[in-house]
C-alpha positions, 0 to 999 in steps of 0.5 A: 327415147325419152322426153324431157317433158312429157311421161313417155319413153318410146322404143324404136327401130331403126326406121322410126317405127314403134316398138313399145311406148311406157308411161309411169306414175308421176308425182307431178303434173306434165301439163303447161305451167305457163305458155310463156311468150314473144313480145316485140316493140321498138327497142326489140325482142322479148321471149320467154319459153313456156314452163313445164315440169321437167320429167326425163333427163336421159336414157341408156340401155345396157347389154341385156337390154333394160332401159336405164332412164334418169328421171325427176322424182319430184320437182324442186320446189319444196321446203328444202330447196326453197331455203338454200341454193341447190347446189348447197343441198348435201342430200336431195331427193329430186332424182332417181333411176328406172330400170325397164325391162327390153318389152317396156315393162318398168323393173323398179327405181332406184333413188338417187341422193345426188344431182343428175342431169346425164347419164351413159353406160359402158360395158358394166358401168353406169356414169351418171354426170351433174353440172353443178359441181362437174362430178361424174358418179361410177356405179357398177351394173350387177346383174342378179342370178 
């Protein structure tokens, strides 16, 4: 499992029991930005979710058994993305992949230069989907001798 808003991935058998837990360096706070709230009164209901960096946004693991986590490199409010809207950004930063080996241990990362927001993986293939621009990418999974 991977949380969307907290630095953890969790591996677990098929009854809920743990298996191994990773946490990695973030170059960003997991902490709550605002609690958000529920307002009621007379014309009715107002709700605002609390805001909180998001961390992971999928998870996916391939036939030798790594761990393949789309996460958030860094939170989008820097200079580029301040200045236009984001879906206009040819070349970004914000995402990227982490490769964990089936123990847990993180391999490495991989940068992406596109949006992301899913990911699957299918025999050798890894398909990674953004809903901006409904473009799916097609990468290949080679494996190192």
């Amino acid at each position: 499992m991977a949380f969307l808003f907290q630095n953890r991935i969790d591996n677990l058998t098929s009854t809920g029991a743990l298996i191994w837990r990773s946490e990695r360096e973030l170059d960003y706070g997991t902490e709550v930005i605002d609690k958000g709230f529920i307002e009621q009164d007379e014309k009715g209901t107002s709700v605002q979710a609390p805001k909180m960096n998001s961390v992971s946004l999928g998870i996916a693991s391939d036939r030798l058994g790594r761990y393949w986590v789309l996460t958030m490199n860094h939170q989008g409010a820097d200079e580029k993305t301040r200045s236009k809207d984001i879906s206009e950004i040819s070349k970004i930063d914000l995402y990227k992949l982490e490769v964990f080996r089936s123990d847990g241990v993180l391999l490495g990362d991989i940068p992406l230069d596109h949006h992301a927001h899913g990911i699957r993986i299918y025999a050798d293939s890894l398909f990674i989907w953004e809903q901006i621009d409904a473009i799916v990418y097609q990468y290949k999974i080679i494996d190192s001798i």
